[in-house]
Structure formats: structure tokens, C-alpha cells
N, C-alpha and C positions, 0 to 999 in steps of 0.2 A: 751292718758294715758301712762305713762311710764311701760313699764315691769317690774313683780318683777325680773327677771329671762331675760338674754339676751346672749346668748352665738354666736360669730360668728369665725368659721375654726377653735376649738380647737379639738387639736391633745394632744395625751398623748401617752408619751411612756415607760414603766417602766425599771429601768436598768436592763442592761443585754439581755434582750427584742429582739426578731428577727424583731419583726415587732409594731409597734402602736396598741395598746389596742383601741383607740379612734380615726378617720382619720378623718379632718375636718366637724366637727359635728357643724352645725350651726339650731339653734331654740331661738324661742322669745315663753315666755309663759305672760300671765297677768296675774294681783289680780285676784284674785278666780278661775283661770280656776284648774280644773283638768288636766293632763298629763297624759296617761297611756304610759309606758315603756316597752316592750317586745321583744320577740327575742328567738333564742336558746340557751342551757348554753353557756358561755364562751364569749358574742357578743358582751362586754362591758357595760350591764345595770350596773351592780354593782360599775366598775370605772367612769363611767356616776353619778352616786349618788356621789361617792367621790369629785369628779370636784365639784359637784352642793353646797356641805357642806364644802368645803375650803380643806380637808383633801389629797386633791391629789395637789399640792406636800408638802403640810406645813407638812403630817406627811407619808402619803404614799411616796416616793423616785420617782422621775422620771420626764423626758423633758418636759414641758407645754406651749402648742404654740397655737395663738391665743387669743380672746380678751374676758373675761366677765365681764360684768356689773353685779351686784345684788341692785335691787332697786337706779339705772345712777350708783354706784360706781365701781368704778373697784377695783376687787377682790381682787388684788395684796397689795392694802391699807385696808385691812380691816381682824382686829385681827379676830381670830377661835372665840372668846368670842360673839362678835359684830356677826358673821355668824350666830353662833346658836341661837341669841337672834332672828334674823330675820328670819331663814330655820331651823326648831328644826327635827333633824337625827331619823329616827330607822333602825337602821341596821340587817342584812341578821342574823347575829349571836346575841344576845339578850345580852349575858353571856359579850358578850366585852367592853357594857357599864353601867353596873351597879359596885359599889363602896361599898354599905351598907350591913349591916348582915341582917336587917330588912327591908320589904316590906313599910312600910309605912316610913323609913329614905329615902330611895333610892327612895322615890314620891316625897320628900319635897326638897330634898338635892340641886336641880338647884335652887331653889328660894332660901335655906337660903343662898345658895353663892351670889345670887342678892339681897341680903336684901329684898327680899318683906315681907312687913307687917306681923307679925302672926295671924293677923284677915283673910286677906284676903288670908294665905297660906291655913288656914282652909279652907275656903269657896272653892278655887280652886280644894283642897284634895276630898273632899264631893262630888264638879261637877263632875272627872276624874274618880273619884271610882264606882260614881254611872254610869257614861253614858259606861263603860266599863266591869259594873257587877263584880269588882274586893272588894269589899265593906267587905267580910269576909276574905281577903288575907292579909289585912293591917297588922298585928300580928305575921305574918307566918315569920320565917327564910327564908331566900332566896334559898337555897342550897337544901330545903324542896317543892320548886316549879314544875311544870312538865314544860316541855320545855312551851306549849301554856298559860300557868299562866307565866311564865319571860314572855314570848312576848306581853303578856296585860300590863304587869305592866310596861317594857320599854314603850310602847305608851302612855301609862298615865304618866309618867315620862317626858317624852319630853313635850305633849302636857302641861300641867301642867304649864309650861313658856308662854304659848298661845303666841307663834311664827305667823307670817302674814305667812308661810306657810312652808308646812310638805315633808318631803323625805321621802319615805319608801320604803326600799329593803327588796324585798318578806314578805310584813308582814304576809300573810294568812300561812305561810310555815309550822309552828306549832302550826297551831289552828284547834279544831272540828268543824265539822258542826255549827251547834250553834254559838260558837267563833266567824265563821268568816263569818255570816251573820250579827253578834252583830257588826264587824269591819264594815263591807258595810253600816249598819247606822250610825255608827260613822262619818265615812267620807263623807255621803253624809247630816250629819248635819254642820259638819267641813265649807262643800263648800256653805252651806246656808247662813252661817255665814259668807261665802263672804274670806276665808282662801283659798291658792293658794296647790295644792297637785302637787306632782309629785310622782307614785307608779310606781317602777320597780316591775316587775310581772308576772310570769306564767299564775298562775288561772286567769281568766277571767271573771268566770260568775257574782261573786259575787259586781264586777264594773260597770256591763253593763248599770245601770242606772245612773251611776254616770260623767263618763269620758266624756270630750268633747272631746279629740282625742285620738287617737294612734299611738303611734310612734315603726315603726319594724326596728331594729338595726341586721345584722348581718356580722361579722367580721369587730367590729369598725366601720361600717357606716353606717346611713339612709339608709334604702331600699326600707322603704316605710313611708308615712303618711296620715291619713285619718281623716276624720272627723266623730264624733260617729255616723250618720247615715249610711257613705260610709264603716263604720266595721260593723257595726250589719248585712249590706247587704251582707258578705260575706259569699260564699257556706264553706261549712265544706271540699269539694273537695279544695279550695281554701285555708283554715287555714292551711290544711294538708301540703299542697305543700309549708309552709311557714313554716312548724316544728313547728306552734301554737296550744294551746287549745283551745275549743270550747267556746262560748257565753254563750251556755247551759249547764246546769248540767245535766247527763243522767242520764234517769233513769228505776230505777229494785226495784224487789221486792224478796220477801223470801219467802220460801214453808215449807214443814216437816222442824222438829226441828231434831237434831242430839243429841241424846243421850248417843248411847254408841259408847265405847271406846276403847273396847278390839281389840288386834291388833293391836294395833297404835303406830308409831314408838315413839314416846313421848305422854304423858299425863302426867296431875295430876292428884292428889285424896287430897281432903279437904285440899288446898294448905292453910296455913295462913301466915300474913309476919306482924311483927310489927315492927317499929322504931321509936326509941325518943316517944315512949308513942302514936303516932299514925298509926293507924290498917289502912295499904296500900291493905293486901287481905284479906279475910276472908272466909273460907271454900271455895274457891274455885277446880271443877271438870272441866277440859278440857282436849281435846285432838284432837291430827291433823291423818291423815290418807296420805299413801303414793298418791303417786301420785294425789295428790290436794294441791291447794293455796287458805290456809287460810287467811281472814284477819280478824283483832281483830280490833276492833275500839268501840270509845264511848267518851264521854265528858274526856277534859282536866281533869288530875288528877285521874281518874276510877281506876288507876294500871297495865296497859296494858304493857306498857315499864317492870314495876316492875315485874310483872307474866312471862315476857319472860325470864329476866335478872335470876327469881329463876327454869325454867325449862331447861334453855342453863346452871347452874351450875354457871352462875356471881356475884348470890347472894342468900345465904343461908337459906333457908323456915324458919320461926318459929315455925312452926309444918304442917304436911302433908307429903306425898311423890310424888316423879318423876321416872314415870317406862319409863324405854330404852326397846322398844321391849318384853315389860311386864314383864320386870325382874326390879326390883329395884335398882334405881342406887346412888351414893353417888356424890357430885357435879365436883369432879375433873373428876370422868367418864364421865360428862355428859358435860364437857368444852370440851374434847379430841373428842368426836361425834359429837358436835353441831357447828355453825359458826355461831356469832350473829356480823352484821351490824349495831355498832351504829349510831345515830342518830347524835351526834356530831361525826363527822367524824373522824375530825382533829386528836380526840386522839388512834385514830387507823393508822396513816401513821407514818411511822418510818423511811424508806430508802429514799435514795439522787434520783430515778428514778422513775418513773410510772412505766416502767419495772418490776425491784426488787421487787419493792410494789406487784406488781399481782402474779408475780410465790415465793415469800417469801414462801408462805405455801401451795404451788401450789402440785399436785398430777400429774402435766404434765406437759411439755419441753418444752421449747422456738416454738421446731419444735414441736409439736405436734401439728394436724390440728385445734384440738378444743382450744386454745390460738390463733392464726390468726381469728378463728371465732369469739372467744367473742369478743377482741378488734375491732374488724371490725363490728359489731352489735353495740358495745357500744361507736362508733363513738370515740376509742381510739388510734389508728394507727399512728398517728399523734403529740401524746403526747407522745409516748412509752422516750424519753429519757429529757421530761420536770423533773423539781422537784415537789413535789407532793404539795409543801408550794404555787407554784406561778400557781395555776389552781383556776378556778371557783369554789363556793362550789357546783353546778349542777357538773364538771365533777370528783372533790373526790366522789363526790358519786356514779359514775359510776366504779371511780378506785375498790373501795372498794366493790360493785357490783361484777365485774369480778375477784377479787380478791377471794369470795366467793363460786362464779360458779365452780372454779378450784379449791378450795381447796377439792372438794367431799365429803362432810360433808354428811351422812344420811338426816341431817337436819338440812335447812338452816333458819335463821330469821333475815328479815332486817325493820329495825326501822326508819319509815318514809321514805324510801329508792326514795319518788318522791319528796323532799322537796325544791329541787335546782333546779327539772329535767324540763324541756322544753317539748311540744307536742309529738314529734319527738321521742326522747328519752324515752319519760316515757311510749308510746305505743313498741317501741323497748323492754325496760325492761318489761313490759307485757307479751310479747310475747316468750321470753328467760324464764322467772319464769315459763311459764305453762309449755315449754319443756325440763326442768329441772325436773316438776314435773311429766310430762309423762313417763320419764326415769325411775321414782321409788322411789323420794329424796317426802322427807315432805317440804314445804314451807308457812312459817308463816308471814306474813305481817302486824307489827302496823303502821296503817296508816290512816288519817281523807280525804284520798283525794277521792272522790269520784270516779272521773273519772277513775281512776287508780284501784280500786277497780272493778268496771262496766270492764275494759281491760283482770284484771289477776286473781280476785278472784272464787274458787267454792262455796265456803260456808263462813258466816259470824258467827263471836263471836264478841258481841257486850257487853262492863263493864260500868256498871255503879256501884258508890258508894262502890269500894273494890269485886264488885263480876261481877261474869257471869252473866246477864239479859237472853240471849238466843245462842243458836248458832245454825242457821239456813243453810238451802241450798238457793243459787244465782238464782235467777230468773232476765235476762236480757229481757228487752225489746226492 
């Protein structure tokens, strides 16, 4: 049987580049198998996916040595058009390929460029909508979506062409719970159906029944490969020592509920927020406490992002208030105190250095112990005079991380802040938030990832439908 998929000695090296992103990387995958892709941030999964979808170098820049085949052709003949009809892309970032104002244009939009039928666009719209729960999103403005609503609606978008097989970079990256068990059926209906996957990928658990190998990539090379029984075998001592996540999803549970709030370096009181005629909070009551790491989680779209964006002062309540230390504050006081890490990183890097980036709003000096500390925790040491455009989106998030740490905000919140991150790292970032939090700072976390949650959090706030459902104390097991 020929390979969809044959890659043998490809190297890539980006311009400018000190070293190959990709060092002779040679793999044969078939129709339907699965691929799992892992590593730590920065190891090349993500230019691995670019190679795989033509984009490295037709639009990404840089040297490409070495031979691929896709489905006997070699790569070098075969338009970006013809690529995607055969390997349909979802990329790390959702926001970079969609085109349409409307959720249901930017579903259809690949087919009416390939002419398919309008019978049959329906019919494919109906399948994609339904197998990915996105069925009442179709109507919605795009710009109206929460990041894990865009990243449903790119998979259904791609898939939607029903491509002989899929690339995905970090699809679970921003989705909830739910989400992204809803994704692990998808894809292990995908592979029944006999469609060829390759997932570049952190999270791990929600794969485990799905992948027939795995592939560990670090610094541009195979380091490892196994077969899904010879990975399920490995000790968690073993994952560790490879900066991987677990197989398993951990687990904990909740005790007393958290009611009040007095005291608390931030809270709300009956926070509500509307736009464009739809109600994002409503009466919403929370608040964090010093020296604890809070996380806020709940189904895509709840208001989580939205409730933090209106307590850091990013965006304006529609009625309610936000007390600083139980004083009432107005929004521009409460940007000057707060440090919020968005989730889209990108629009938070300004400066030509990793460097500048972190002490920009820094409260401490190049020589000050605790800057060699965070970057050396944050496995940044090494990047201090990269540009901030040509890193991983795993290590902007770490910039932007220690960028945070330093600035000494009473109170910090970072927005999905494990969405790039690797094993390695995102237990590192764990372990910095609590001692951040120890020192006296509030620390708020929206975040669906579990694992990371189980590392860093004390008590949980959990939204559903515009409000607060519970916010509870962490019970780890």
C-alpha cells in the first residue's frame, strides 16, 4: 500500500535561523493510521504540520532538503490547492484561517470555491454541524465566538471538504472539557472511516484510544517512537523525564463552596455585561483571595474570558461594580493594578527582543536575581535575544508569563496561559503561580486544562450560561 504521507531526511530551516527547526526527519505514515505528534514547546511539531500541508516553504520562507512524497507525488509539483483537497490543515491559531463575517459562510466557503453541489453543501453543513455540536453557532458573527467556538468551527470548516486526511496543531488548545472529549469522538469516528490523522499535541489523554503511534520530537529531531501499546506502557517517571503529559487525566474533586468575599483583593458584585443585544454576564458575584490560584473554567462561551477582561478594567461592566481591596474602583484604576495575559498572545508582544518584552513593564532589572530566576524556570535563557514573532506559540506564552511575574501586579490573570505549553513547562508554570501566590499576589486562571488546574489551582469558579454556577475549594487526589 502506498503511503498517504512519506517524508525521508527533511530538514527545514527558517531564514535567519542559527540552527534547523527540523533535522533529517524521516517517517512513512498510511491511509487511516493516526499519528500522534509531541514534544516540548519550540521542537518543531508546529513546522512538522507546515512541511506536512505544503506551507513550509510555498508560504512560510525557508531552506527545504529532503524528499516528500504525498499520496507517490512529490510535493514540489503539487499546487497548495490540490494539498488541501488531499491533507485539510487546522492550525494552532483558528483566527488565521477563517475569511467570513458568518459562521455558517466560513463552513461552506471551501466547497463554494470547489464548486460542490448545493445539495450536497447542505448535506455535508448538517453532518459537520451535527458531529461537532456547533448546530446553533451557524448564525453567529464570527468575532461573537469564544476562542474553543472558532476552533470547532475551523474543524468543521476543513473537514467539510472531507479530505483523505487531517493535520491538526493543538486542536484541544481551546476547548472545554466537554469540547474536547466531543473532539476525541470526532476523530476516532474520522479513523473508522478509514481517514489518515496526524495531531501535533500536548494533551494526551483525550487520544489515548485513538492513535496508533507516537512520535517525540525534540529540538528538530526524532527522539523517540512507539507503538500505542509501547506509550500507554510508560511510567508517568518516564513521561516526566521527556517534558510529556500524562495518558491520564487527574483527578480531584471540590469541598465547601466559597461564599464570601470581603477582603479580597478583587471581586465583583452583580457584575452584568451586554453586547450587540447579547447578555455575556449577568449578576454575576466573585472574588479571589491573596495568596491563592484561582481557576475559572466552564463550557466554551460561559464568559470567563469576558468576567476577567471586565474585573482587570479591559472591558466596561454594563452594570455592577469591581472593588480593589474593597474600595470601588473605576476601570483605568483597575488596568494600572491588574496584569491580564491574554490568550491570543501575539497582540501583546510589541518589542524586537524576548528581553525588552519581559522587563518592558518590569518592576526589576536585568541584574535583579528574580529575572535570571523566572527566565531560567521558564526555560527562557536561551531565547533572551530571539524576536518575539519567530518563537513557538508554547514559548510567547511563557514570554508573556514572565513578563507578568515581573511586572508585580497585586493581581495577576492569565487566559489560558497552558494552551502551547508542554508537560515540562506547564508543571514549571504551576509551580511559579503558587509561589507568586504565596508571596501575597491574587492569581486568577481561565483555563479548561485540567491537568494544570490539578498542578496550580486552590479553589475553583466554575460559569456556566453568563453566570457563576459554584466556586468551590480543590480537593486533589
Amino acid at each position: 500500500m502506498t503511503p498517504l504521507i512519506d517524508l525521508e531526511n527533511i530538514t527545514f530551516t527558517y531564514p535567519g535561523a542559527g540552527q534547523a527547526s527540523l533535522n533529517n526527519i524521516s517517517m512513512s505514515i498510511s491511509p487511516g493510521e493516526c499519528v500522534l505528534v509531541t514534544g516540548q514547546s519550540g521542537c518543531g511539531k508546529s513546522t512538522l504540520t507546515r512541511i506536512l500541508n505544503g506551507l513550509c516553504p510555498k508560504f512560510y520562507e525557508g531552506s527545504l532538503r529532503g524528499r516528500y512524497l504525498l499520496d507517490g507525488r512529490d510535493i514540489g509539483n503539487i499546487s497548495l490547492d490540490e494539498i488541501g483537497n488531499t491533507l485539510g490543515s487546522v492550525f494552532q491559531d483558528p483566527r488565521s484561517q477563517f475569511f467570513c463575517k458568518y459562521v455558517r459562510d466560513e463552513l461552506v466557503l471551501a466547497m463554494e470555491n470547489n464548486c460542490v453541489p448545493r445539495a450536497e453543501m447542505q448535506e455535508r453543513l448538517l453532518e459537520v454541524s451535527e458531529l461537532l455540536g456547533i448546530e446553533k453557532l451557524s448564525h453567529r458573527e464570527m468575532r461573537t465566538l469564544s476562542s474553543g467556538e472558532k476552533q470547532k468551527v475551523a474543524i468543521a470548516s476543513v473537514f467539510a471538504m472531507r479530505p483523505a486526511g487531517l493535520v491538526l496543531d493543538e486542536p484541544s488548545a481551546n476547548l472545554d472539557t466537554n469540547a474536547t472529549a466531543q473532539l476525541g469522538t470526532f476523530l476516532a469516528q474520522l479513523k473508522r472511516n478509514g481517514h489518515t490523522l496526524v495531531v501535533s499535541e500536548h494533551r494526551l489523554y483525550y487520544l489515548r484510544d485513538i492513535f496508533d503511534r507516537l512520535i517525540v520530537l525534540k529540538d528538530g529531531e526524532i527522539i523517540a517512537e512507539y507503538t500505542r501499546a509501547e506509550a500507554l506502557s510508560l511510567t508517568p517517571k518516564e513521561l516526566r523525564s521527556m517534558g510529556l503529559r500524562m495518558f491520564d487525566a487527574p483527578e480531584f474533586s471540590v469541598d465547601r463552596s466559597i461564599r464570601e468575599y470581603k477582603n479580597s483583593p478583587i471581586r465583583g458584585e452583580r457584575l452584568s455585561l451586554r453586547l450587540n443585544d447579547t447578555q455575556i454576564l449577568h449578576d454575576v458575584d466573585v472574588g479571589a483571595a491573596n495568596g491563592r490560584v484561582t481557576a475559572i473554567t466552564g463550557s466554551n462561551g460561559a464568559g470567563k474570558t469576558s468576567l476577567c477582561r471586565v474585573l482587570t478594567g479591559l472591558q466596561k461592566e454594563s452594570s455592577g461594580m469591581v472593588y480593589l481591596n474593597e474600595q470601588p474602583t473605576k476601570r483605568k484604576a483597575r488596568i494600572k493594578h491588574t496584569f491580564f495575559v491574554q490568550q491570543d498572545v501575539d497582540y501583546q508582544l510589541y518589542t524586537p527582543s524576548v528581553e525588552t518584552e519581559i522587563l518592558m513593564a518590569s518592576s526589576v532589572s536585568k541584574a535583579d536575581p528574580l529575572f535570571s530566576d523566572t527566565v531560567r524556570y521558564l526555560g527562557l535563557e536561551n531565547l533572551l535575544e530571539r524576536h518575539p514573532n519567530t518563537l513557538s506559540g508554547g514559548q510567547k506564552q511563557r514570554v508573556l508569563i514572565a513578563a507578568a511575574i515581573l511586572r508585580d501586579a497585586p493581581v495577576m490573570v492569565l487566559d489560558e496561559p497552558t494552551s502551547g505549553l508542554d508537560g515540562h513547562h506547564m508543571r514549571e508554570v504551576g509551580k511559579i503561580l503558587r509561589q507568586i501566590a504565596a508571596d501575597g499576589k491574587s492569581v486568577l486562571l481561565i483555563t479548561h486544562d485540567t491537568e494544570f488546574i490539578h498542578e496550580a489551582a486552590d479553589s475553583i469558579v466554575y460559569m456556566d450560561r453568563s453566570k457563576v454556577s459554584y466556586h468551590r475549594e480543590l480537593i486533589r487526589e
